[in-house]
FIZA-264201 format. One record per residue (C-alpha): residue in one letter; residue number from 1; x, z, y. Coordinates in steps of 0.05 Angstrom, whole numbers. Each point is the difference from the previous one (the first is absolute). Layout:
<votis>
(voti A NUM (X Z Y)) ...
</votis>
This chain:
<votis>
(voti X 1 (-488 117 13)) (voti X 2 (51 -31 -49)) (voti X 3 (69 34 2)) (voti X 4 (62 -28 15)) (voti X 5 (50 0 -55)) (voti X 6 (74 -13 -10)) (voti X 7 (54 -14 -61)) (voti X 8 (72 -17 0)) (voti X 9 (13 -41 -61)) (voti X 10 (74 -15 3)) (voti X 11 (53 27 58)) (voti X 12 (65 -19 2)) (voti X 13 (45 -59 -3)) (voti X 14 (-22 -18 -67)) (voti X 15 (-59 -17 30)) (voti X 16 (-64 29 51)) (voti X 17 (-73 -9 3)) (voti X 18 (-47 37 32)) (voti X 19 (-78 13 -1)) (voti X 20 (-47 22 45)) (voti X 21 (-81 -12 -15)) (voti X 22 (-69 24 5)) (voti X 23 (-47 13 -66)) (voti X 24 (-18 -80 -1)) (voti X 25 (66 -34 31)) (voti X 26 (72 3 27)) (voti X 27 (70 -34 24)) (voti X 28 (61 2 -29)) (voti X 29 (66 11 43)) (voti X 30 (64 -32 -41)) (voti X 31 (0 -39 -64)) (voti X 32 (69 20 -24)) (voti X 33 (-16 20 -71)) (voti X 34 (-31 -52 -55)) (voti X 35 (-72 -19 10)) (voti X 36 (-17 21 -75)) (voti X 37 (33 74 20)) (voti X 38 (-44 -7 67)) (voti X 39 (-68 -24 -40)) (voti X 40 (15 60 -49)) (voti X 41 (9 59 53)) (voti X 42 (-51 -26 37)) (voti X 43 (-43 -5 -57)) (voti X 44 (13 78 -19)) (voti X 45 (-27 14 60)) (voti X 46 (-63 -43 -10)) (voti X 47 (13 -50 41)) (voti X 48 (5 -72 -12)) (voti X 49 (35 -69 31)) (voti X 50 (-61 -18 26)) (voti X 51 (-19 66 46)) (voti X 52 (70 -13 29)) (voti X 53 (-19 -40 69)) (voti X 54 (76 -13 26)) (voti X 55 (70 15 -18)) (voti X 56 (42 12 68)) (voti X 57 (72 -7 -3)) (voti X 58 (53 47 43)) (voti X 59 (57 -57 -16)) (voti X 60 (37 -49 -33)) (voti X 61 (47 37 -44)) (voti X 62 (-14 -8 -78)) (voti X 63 (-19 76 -17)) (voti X 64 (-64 -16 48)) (voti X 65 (-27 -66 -24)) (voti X 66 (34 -24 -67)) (voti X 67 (-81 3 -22)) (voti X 68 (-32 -30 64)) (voti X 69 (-3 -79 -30)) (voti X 70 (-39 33 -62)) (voti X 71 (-48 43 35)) (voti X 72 (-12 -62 55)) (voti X 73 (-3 -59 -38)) (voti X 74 (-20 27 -84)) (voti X 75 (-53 52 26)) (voti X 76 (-21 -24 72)) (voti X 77 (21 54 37)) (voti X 78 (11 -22 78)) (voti X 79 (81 23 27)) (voti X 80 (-1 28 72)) (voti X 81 (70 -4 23)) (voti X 82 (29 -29 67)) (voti X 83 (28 -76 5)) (voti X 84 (69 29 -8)) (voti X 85 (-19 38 -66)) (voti X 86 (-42 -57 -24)) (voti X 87 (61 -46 4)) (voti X 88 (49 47 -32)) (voti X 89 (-44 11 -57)) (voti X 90 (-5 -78 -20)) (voti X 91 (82 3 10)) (voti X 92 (9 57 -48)) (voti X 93 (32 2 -59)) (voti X 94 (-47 64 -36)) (voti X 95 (-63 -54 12)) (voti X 96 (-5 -44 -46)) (voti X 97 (-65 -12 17)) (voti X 98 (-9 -31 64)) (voti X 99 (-61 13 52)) (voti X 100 (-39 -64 19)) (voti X 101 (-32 1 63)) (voti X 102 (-70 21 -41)) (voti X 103 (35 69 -13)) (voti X 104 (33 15 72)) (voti X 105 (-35 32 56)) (voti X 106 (43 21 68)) (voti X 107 (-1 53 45)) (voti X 108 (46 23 56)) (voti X 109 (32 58 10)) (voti X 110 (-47 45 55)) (voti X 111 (-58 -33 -30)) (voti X 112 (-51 36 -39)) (voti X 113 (-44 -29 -51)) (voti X 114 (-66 13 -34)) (voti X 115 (-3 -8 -76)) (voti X 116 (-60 31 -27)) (voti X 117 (-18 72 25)) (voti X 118 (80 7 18)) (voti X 119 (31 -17 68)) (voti X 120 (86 -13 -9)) (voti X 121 (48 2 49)) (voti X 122 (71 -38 -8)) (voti X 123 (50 37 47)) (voti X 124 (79 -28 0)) (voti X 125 (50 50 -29)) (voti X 126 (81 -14 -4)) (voti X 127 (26 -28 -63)) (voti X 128 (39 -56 -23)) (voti X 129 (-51 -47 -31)) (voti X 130 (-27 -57 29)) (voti X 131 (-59 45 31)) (voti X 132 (-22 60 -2)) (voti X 133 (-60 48 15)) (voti X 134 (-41 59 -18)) (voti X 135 (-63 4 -11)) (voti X 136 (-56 49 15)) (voti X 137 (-60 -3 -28)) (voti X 138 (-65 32 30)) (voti X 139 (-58 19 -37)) (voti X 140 (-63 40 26)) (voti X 141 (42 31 57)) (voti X 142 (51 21 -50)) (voti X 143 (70 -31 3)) (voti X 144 (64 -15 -49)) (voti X 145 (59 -23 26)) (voti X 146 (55 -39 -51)) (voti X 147 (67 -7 25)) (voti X 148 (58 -16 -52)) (voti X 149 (68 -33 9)) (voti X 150 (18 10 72)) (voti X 151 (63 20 26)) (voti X 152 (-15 34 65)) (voti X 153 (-75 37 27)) (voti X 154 (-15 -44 57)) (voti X 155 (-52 14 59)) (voti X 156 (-42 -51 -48)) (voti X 157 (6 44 -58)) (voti X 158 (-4 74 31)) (voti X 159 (-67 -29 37)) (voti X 160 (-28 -15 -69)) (voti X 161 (31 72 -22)) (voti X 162 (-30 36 52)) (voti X 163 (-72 -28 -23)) (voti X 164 (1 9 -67)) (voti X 165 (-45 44 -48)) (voti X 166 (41 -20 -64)) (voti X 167 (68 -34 3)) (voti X 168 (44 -36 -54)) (voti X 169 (65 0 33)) (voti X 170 (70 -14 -30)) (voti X 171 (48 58 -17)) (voti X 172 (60 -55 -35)) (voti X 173 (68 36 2)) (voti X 174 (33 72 7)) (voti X 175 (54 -13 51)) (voti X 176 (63 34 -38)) (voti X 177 (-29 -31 -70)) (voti X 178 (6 -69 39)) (voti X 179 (62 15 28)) (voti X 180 (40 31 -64)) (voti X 181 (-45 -57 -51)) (voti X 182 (21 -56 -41)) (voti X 183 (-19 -45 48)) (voti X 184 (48 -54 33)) (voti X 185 (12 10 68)) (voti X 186 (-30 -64 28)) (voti X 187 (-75 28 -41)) (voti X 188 (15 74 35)) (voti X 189 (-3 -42 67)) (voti X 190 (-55 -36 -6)) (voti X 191 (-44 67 -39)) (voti X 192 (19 42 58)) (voti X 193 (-7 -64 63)) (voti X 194 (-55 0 47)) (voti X 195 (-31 -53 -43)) (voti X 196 (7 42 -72)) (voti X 197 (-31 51 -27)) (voti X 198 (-15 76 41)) (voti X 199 (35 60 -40)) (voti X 200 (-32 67 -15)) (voti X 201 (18 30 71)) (voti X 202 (-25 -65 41)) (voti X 203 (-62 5 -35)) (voti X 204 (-6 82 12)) (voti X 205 (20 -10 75)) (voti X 206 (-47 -55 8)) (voti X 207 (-57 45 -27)) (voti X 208 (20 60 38)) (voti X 209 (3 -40 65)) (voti X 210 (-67 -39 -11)) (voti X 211 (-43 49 -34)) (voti X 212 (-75 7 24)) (voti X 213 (-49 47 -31)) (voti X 214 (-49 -48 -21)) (voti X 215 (59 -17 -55)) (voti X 216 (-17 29 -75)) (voti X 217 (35 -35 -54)) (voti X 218 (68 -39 -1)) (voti X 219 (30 -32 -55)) (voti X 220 (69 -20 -8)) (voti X 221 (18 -64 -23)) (voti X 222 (54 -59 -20)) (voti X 223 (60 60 -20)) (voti X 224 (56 -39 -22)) (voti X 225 (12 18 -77)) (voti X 226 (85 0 14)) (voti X 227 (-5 44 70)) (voti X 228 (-65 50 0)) (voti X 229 (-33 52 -43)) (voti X 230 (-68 16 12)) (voti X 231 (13 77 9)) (voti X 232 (57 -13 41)) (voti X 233 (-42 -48 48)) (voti X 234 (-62 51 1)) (voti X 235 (40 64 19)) (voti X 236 (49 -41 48)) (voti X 237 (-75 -31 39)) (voti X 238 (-30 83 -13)) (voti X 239 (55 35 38)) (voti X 240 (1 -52 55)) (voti X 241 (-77 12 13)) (voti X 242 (8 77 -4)) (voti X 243 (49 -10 53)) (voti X 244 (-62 -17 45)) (voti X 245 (-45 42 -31)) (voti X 246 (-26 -51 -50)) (voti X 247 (-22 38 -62)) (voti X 248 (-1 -37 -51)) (voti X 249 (-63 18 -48)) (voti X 250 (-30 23 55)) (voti X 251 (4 -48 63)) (voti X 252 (7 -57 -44)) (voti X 253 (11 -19 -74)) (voti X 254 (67 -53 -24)) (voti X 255 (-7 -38 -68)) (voti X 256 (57 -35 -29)) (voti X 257 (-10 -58 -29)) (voti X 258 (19 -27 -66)) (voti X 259 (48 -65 -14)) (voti X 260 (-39 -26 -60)) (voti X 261 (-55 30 -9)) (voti X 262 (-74 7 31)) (voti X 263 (-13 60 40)) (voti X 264 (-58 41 -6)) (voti X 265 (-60 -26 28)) (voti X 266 (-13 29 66)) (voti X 267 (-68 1 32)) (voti X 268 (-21 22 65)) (voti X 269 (-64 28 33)) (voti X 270 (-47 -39 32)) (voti X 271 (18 -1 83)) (voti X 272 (-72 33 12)) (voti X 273 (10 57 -60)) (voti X 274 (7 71 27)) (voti X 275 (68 1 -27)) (voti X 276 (25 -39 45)) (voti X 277 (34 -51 -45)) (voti X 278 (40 38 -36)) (voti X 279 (37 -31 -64)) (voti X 280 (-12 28 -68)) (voti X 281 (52 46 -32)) (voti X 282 (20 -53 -55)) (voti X 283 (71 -19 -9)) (voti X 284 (36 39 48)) (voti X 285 (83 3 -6)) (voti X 286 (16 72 -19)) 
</votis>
């Protein structure tokens, strides 16, 4: 049975994209970085445009989709967003490339859709773009959930939590970096709003609260250059899962990912191996 496998090839607000395929096709989440850096990481992986069945976009903003008018309308590969999304991209500055109606498919938010051997799931999360979900994507009874730029964990979002057997979920900001940063005030507001960005200790809590057992890998994602360290996110999210008995390294694993630069390729077990899907000890944040 072919095995599941996932890369982060940029993070941050620079730019995201994400990966998750099989040994003979995938999607892409994101199109934030260049689609020559996207062809090339893909390609070090041994993968090519053409295996990549649909790009799904989280939102609007232009560190998600500066690359989606490229990857739709040069190399043919169909954009799942919502309406909402789908309008904001052909508004936005970052693409200069706009989507004709060849390029777009539509899905709503709830919905789940079938694109090759992979079932995704769009779920709203709170954030001040035009739209916004999450996605999960199930494969073989195995599930990763992706959830970046949100400003809150909403019933929505801690469902999708609670489900999860991998999760990309967004660690931005350290709360006292935020608050003593460079930042104007107006920018501190809206980082730290409802409809920002969840800090360190949101992210922790939200784990801690929402945790199930069937949970093995999470990786931490979108940390703002400016307000965040890696180390500093990682040990804040550690100690507030050892307050409930969470070990990491044990219970679970965290990966942090990078800003601009691929992560290691991770691949998982097939659902019927008698591991139990466990992920391959490649690339882990030490």
């Amino acid at each position: 049975m072919s095995e599941l496998k996932f890369q982060s090839l940029a993070s941050g607000s620079s730019g995201n994209c994400y990966y998750v395929g099989n040994s003979s096709h995938g999607i892409l989440i994101d199109a934030g970085i260049s689609a020559r850096k996207i062809r090339k990481r893909l390609r070090d992986i041994g993968v090519e445009f053409e295996q990549i069945m649909g790009l799904f976009i989280t939102h609007d903003h232009a560190d998600h989709i500066s690359a989606v008018g490229a990857l739709g309308e040069r190399f043919n590969i169909p954009v799942y967003a919502t309406q909402k999304v789908h309008d904001g991209i052909n508004v936005n500055y970052a693409v200069t490339r706009k989507l004709t109606s060849a390029s777009r498919r539509y899905h709503e938010k709830y919905e789940t859709i079938a694109v090759g051997e992979f079932s995704i799931t769009a779920f709203p999360v709170s954030h001040d773009s035009t739209d916004s979900v999450g996605f999960t994507v199930e494969y073989q009874g195995k599930r990763i959930t992706l959830v970046t730029d949100l400003g809150i964990v909403c019933e929505n979002v801690a469902e999708h939590i609670a489900q999860a057997d991998y999760l990309v979920l967004e660690a931005n900001y350290d709360e006292e970096m935020l608050k003593n940063g460079s930042y104007p005030p107006f920018l501190k507001w809206r980082v730290g709003s409802d409809t920002g960005h969840l800090s360190n200790d949101q992210t922790g809590i939200s784990l801690a609260e929402h945790y199930n057992e069937r949970l093995q890998h999470v990786f931490l994602c979108h940390l703002s250059r400016e307000n965040n360290r890696p180390e500093l996110a990682l040990n804040t999210i550690r100690q507030h899962l050892e307050n409930k008995q969470i070990i990491v390294g044990k219970d679970l694993e965290i990966t942090v990912l990078k800003r601009h630069y691929p992560s290691e390729l991770y691949v998982l077990a097939p659902s019927n191996s008698p591991e139990g899907g466990e992920l391959e000890e490649v690339g882990k944040y030490k």
